[in-house]
N, C-alpha and C positions, 0 to 999 in steps of 0.2 A: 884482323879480328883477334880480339886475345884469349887466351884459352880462357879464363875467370869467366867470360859473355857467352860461350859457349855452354859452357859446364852449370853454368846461373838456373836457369828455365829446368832443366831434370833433376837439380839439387833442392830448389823450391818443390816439384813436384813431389820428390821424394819427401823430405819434410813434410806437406800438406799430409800424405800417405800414414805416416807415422803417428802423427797427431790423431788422427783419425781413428785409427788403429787402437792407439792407445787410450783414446777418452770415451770410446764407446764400442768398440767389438771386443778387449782384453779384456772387461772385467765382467760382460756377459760369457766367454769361452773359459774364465776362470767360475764362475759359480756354476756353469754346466760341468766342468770334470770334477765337482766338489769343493772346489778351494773358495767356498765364502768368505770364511775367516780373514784371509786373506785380503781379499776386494774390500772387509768393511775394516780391516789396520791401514788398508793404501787410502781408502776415502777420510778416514780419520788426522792421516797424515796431510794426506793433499784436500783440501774442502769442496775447491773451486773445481774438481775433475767433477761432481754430482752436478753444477749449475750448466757444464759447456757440455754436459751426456744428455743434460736435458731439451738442449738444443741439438743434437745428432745430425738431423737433416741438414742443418745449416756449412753443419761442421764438413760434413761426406760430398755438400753442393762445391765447397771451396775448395775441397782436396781435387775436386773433379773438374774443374775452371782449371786451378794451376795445371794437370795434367792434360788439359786438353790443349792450355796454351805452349804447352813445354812440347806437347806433338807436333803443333802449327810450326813452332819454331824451327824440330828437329827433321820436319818433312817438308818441309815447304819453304821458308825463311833460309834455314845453313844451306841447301843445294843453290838456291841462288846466288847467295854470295859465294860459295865456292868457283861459279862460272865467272864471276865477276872479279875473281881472283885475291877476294879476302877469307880461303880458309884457314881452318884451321888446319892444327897437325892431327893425322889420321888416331892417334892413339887416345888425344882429347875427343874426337867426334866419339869414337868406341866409348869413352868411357861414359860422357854424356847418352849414347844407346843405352847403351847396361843400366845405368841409374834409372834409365825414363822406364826401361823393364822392369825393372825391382819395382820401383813405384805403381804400377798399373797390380804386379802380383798381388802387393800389398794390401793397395785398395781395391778389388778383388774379392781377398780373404775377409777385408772388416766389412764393408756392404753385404757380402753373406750371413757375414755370424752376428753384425747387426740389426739387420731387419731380414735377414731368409731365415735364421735356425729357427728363432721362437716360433713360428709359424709353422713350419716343418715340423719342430714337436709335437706340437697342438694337435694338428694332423696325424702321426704316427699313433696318441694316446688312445688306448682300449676304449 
């Protein structure tokens, strides 16, 4: 097995993570600490980030497919072939772990601040 086939599945995951992240939980966590201004020079900049925030759900389903497939892979799929004696090297498995953690953190963080804060506000208000 070569290391790129290993490392593939928690680098898409990561990616999905990121996207996600960044088209729909950033620029809600930036107009909560005040930086509107901000959020509406990056939408002015990029256009197409307001049509793919408008889809969120779709966005957060995908990032959560790849990361689920990237677990299948890292839990289930590489220990079998490690028995079958196509591992990898121990340092690509580690670093494939770490990526698939970052990515789970990440998406996480933006499924909170994308659909749990406004709601939480909501609730918190006098």
């Amino acid at each position: 097995m070569k290391a790129w086939q290993v490392g593939a599945t928690p680098i898409a995951a990561l990616a999905g993570s990121v996207s996600a992240l960044l088209c729909c939980a950033l620029p809600s966590f930036l107009v909560f600490v005040g930086l509107g201004a901000t959020v509406a020079s990056v939408v002015a900049s990029v256009p197409w980030l307001v049509a793919l925030s408008r889809h969120k759900a779709w966005v957060f389903t995908g990032a959560g497919i790849l990361i689920g497939g990237s677990w299948l892979y890292l839990h289930h799929l590489a220990p079998r072939l490690a028995v079958a004696g196509a591992a990898c090297p121990p340092q690509v498995a580690r670093f494939a772990r770490r990526t698939w953690r970052l990515s789970v953190a990440l998406y996480a963080v933006g499924v909170f601040v994308a659909f749990g804060l406004g709601p939480l506000l909501k609730a918190l208000e006098p």
